[in-house]
Every structure is written in structure tokens, then in C-alpha cells.
C-alpha positions as CSV (number, residue, x, y, z in Angstrom):
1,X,-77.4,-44.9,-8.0
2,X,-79.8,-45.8,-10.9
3,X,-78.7,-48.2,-13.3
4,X,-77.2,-46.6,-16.2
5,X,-75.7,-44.0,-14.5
6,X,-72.0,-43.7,-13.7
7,X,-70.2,-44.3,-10.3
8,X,-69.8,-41.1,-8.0
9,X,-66.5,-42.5,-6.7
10,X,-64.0,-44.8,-8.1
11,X,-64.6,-48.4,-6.2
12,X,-61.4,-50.1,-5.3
13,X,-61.1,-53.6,-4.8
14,X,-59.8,-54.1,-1.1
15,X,-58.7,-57.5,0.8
16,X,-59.5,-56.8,4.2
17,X,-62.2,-56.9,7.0
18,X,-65.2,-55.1,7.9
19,X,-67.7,-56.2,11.2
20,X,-71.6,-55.3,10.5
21,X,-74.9,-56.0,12.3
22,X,-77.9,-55.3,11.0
23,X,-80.0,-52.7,12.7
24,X,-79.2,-51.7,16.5
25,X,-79.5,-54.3,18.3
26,X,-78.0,-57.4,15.4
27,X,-75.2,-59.4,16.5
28,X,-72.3,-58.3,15.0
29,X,-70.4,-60.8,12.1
30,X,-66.8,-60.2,11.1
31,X,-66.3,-60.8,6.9
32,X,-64.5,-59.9,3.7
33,X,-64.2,-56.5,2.7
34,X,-64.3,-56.9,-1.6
35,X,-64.6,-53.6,-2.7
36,X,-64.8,-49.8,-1.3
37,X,-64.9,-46.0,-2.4
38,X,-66.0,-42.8,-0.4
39,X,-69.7,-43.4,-1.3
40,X,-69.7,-47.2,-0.1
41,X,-68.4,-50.7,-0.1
42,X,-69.1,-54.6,-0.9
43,X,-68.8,-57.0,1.2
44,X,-69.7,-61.4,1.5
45,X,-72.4,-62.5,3.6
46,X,-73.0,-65.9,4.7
47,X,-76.7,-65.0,5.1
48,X,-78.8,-63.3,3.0
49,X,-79.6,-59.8,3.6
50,X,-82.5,-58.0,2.5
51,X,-82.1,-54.9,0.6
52,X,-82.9,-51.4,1.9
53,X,-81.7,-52.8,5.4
54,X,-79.9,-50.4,7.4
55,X,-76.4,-51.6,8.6
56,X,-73.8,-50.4,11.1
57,X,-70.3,-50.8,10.0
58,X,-67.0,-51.1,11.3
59,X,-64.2,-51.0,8.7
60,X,-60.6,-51.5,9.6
61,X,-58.4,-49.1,7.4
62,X,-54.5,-51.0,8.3
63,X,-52.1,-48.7,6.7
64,X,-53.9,-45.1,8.6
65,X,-54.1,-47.6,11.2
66,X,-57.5,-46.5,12.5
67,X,-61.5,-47.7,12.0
68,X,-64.6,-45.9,10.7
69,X,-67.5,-46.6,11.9
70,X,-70.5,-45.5,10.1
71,X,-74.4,-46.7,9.2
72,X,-74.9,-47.8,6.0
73,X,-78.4,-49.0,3.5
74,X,-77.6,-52.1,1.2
75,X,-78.8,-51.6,-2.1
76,X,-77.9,-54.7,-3.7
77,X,-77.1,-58.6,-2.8
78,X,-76.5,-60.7,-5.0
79,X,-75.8,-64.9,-4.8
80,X,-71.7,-65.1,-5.4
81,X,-72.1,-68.7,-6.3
82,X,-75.1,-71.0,-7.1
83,X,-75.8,-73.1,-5.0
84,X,-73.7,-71.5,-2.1
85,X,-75.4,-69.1,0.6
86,X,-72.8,-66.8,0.0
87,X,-73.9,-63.3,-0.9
88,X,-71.9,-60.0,-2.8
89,X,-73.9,-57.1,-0.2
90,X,-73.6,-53.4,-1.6
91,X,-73.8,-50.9,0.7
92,X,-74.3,-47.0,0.4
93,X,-72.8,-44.7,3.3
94,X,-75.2,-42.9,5.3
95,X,-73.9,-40.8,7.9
96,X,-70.4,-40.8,6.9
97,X,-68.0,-37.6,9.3
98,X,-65.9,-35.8,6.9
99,X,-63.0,-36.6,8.7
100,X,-64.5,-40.3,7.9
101,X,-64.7,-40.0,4.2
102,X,-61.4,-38.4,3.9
103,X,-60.1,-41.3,5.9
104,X,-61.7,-43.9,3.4
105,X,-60.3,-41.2,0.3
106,X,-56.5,-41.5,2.0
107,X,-57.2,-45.6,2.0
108,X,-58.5,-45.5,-1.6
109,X,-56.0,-43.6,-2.7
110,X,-53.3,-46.2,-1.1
111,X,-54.7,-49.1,-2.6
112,X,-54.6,-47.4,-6.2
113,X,-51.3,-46.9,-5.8
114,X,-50.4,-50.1,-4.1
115,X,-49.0,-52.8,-6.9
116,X,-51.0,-55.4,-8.2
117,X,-50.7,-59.2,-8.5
118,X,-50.7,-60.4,-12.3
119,X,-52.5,-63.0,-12.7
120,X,-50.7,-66.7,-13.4
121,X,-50.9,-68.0,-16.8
């Protein structure tokens, strides 16, 4: 996606986990899931990872109670805090089965549904 133009797929923000190593043979590191849709997903890192890196992905989808595993190019990171090595990592799909991306629709379309906290005043 080029700046400027709009989002394939509705993102979703989503509090749960995701595992990724970068490359085949990475060691694998267990983090916070922020965001996903059926074209991709955001995660934190607690290292930085270089953009156009190629990922493999394990996401945990609770309520179909099942995982998707799938390779994945990051396209942007971004510092979540100054000063922190803490890093927002989007990631575009690559190889996603369509029984996959309808698995990541169904969870979408369950966290759109599901009710949201209001924030305190």
C-alpha cells in the first residue's frame, strides 16, 4: 500500500498474541498482537526489525479456537515510545490459504462485533 491510498481491508484492533521469527531459521519470540485484517497485522517488537524482512507468523485466533500460520514482509516499524526499544511492526500477508484468510475474516468480523470498553473520564 502507497501512502495516500485507502486500506484494502478494515484493520481491527485485537489484544492477543502472535509468535514470529524472522527468516527460516530465527528464533521464535512470542508478543502483542495490536491490530489485524485479512491483508495483515501490527504487532510490538522489543527489537527493531528492518523493513522488507520476511517473517513467519503464528497467530492464535481464541474464539475459532485454532492458529494460522503464514509468512509475512514488514512494511513499516515504527519507535512506540522515545526513548524505549519498543517498536509498532506492520506486516503484509504473503502466502496467506483461503481457508486462512477466511479464518482471519471470521475473527475480524468477531472482534467488530465484540463490545468495546469506553474509556474512563
Amino acid at each position: 500500500m502507497k501512502a495516500g491510498e485507502p486500506r484494502k481491508f478494515k484493520r481491527l484492533q485485537a489484544a492477543y498474541l502472535v509468535k514470529y521469527k524472522i527468516g527460516e531459521k530465527g528464533v521464535p519470540r512470542v508478543t502483542n498482537l495490536v491490530d489485524i485484517s485479512e491483508g495483515g497485522l501490527r504487532f510490538l517488537a522489543h527489537e527493531k526489525i528492518s523493513e522488507l524482512s520476511i517473517l513467519h507468523l503464528s497467530i492464535y485466533l481464541p474464539p475459532l479456537e485454532r492458529s494460522v500460520d503464514t509468512v509475512s514482509k514488514v512494511t513499516r516499524v515504527r519507535r512506540a515510545r522515545d526513548g524505549e526499544t519498543t517498536y509498532y511492526v506492520s506486516v503484509i500477508f504473503l502466502d496467506l490459504k483461503g481457508g486462512d484468510r477466511e479464518a482471519i475474516r471470521q475473527f475480524a468480523e468477531l472482534l467488530d462485533i465484540a463490545p468495546r470498553r469506553r474509556p474512563k473520564r
